[in-house]
Each structure stands twice: as structure tokens, then as C-alpha cells.
C-alpha positions in Angstrom: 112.7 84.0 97.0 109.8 85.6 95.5 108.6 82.5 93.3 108.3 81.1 96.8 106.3 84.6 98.5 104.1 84.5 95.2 103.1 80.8 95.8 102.3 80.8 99.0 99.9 84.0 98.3 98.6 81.8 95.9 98.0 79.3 98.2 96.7 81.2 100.9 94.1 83.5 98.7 92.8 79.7 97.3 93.3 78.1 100.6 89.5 77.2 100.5 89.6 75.3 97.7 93.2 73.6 97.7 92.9 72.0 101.2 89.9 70.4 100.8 91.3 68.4 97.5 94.4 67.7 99.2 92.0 66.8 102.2 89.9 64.5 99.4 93.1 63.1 97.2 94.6 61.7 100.8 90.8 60.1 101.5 90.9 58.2 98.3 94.4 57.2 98.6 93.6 55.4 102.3 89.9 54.2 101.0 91.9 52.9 97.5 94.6 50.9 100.2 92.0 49.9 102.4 89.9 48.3 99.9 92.9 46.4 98.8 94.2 45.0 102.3 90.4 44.6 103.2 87.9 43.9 100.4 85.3 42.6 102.3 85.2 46.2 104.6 82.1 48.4 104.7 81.5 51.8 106.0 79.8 50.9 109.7 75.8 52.0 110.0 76.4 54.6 112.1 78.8 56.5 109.5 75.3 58.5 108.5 74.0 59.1 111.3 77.4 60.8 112.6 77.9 62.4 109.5 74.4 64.0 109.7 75.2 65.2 113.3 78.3 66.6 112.9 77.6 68.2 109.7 74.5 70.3 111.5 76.7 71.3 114.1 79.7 72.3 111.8 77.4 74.4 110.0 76.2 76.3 113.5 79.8 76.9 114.1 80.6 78.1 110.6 77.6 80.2 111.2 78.7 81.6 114.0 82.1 82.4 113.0 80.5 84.1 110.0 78.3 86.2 112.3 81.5 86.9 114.7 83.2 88.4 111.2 80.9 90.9 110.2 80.8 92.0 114.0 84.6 92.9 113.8 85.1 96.6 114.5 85.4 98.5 111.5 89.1 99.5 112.1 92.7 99.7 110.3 93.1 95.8 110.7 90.2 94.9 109.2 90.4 98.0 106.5 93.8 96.2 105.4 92.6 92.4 105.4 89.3 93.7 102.9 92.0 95.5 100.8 94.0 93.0 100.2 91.2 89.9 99.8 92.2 88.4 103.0 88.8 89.2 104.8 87.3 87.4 101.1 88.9 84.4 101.9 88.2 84.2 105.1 84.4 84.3 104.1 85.3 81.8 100.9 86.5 79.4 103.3 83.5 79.7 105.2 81.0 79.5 103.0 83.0 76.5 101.1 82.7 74.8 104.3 79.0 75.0 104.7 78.3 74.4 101.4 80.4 70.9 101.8 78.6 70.0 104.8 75.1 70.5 103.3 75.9 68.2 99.9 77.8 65.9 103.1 74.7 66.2 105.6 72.3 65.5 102.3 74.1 62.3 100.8 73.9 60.7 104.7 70.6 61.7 105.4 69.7 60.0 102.1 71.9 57.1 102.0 72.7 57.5 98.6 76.6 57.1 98.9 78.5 56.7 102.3 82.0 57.6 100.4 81.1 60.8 99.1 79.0 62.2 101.9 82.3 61.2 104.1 84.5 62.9 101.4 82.9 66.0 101.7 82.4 66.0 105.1 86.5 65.7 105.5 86.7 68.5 103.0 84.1 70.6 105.1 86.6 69.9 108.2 89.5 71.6 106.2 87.4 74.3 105.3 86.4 74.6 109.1 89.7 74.4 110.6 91.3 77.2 108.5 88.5 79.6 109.1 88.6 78.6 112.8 92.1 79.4 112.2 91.8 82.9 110.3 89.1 83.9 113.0 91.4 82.9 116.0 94.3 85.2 114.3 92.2 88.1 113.8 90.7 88.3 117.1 94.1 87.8 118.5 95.6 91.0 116.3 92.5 92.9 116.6 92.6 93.0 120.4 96.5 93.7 120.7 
């Protein structure tokens, strides 16, 4: 129906900010039932170091992928995903992501709070997988 057509546009042009808070809500849900089946749990030492890693190495991919979208051939493909905000998206959910992993890299790297620097991480994922996602498409339709 078109209720239907019009949400999901609406959930794909804000795709880079709805995932990552479903992406968080689920994270506090399973740290909220963890806590309760096991209160004396803590995040393991290593969680900020990983989280460091990871995150600088997310960001080079993110980078690259947004390097690999401006070097798209200007052609009828990409005209139509500009004109009708896809391409915007795309770049949204790109620069969400690297914005997630810096505040994520930052809060490990300064041990100032495992749990969000984790959350945002996760929410940097989401971001990542859907551009990785968008990208993959495009290069797959732009070379048919």
C-alpha cells in the first residue's frame, strides 16, 4: 500500500540514524539483562584496546568507501541517486559512521566509560554495514 512505500522511504532516506538506535536500544536491552543475571560482570580490559583498533580501521574503510563514491562515473545512475537524495544518504551514513567511531575510539582511548564507547562503536558498525551495503549495490548497477 502506499502507507507502507512511504515508510519505508522514510526509513531508507533516515536509515543512518534509525539503525544505529535500534543498534543501541537492543545493546541496552542485553547490558540491562545481563546486569541482572550477572551483577558482579565487568567489561574485560581488553574491551578498549579492541575498541580503539577496530574503530581506526572502520574509519580507513569508511574513508575509503567515501573516496570510492566521489570516483563513481558521472553517469545516468548516479545522476538519478543525487536527484532523488539517495547518493546524500549514502554519504550520511558514512559520515555518521565515522563520526560514531571517533566519539567510540575517544571514550576507549580515554577510559572514561567502557559502555558508551562500546555503544557507539555498535552503532558505527550499523552505520558501516549499510554503506558497505549501498556501495556494493551501486558498483554492482553501475557496471551492468
Amino acid at each position: 500500500s502506499m502507507k507502507q512505500r512511504k515508510f519505508s522511504s522514510w526509513i531508507r532516506l533516515n536509515s543512518f540514524w534509525v539503525f544505529p538506535i535500534l543498534t543501541v536500544s537492543v545493546y541496552i536491552g542485553v547490558m540491562i539483562g545481563v546486569s541482572n543475571m550477572l551483577p558482579e560482570w565487568e567489561f574485560p580490559s581488553s574491551l578498549n584496546a579492541n575498541i580503539v583498533g577496530l574503530s581506526g580501521s572502520f574509519i580507513g574503510f569508511l574513508l575509503t568507501i567515501l573516496t570510492f563514491m566521489n570516483a563513481f562515473p558521472e553517469n545516468q545512475f548516479i545522476a538519478s541517486l543525487k536527484k532523488y537524495g539517495h547518493f546524500g544518504v549514502i554519504t550520511r551514513n558514512i559520515c555518521t559512521g565515522i563520526i560514531l567511531y571517533i566519539v567510540a575510539l575517544l571514550l576507549a582511548l580515554l577510559e572514561i566509560h567502557e559502555s558508551t564507547a562500546l555503544g557507539c562503536f555498535l552503532m558505527g558498525l550499523t552505520d558501516t554495514l549499510l554503506a558497505g551495503i549501498h556501495v556494493a549495490r551501486i558498483a554492482y548497477y553501475i557496471g551492468k
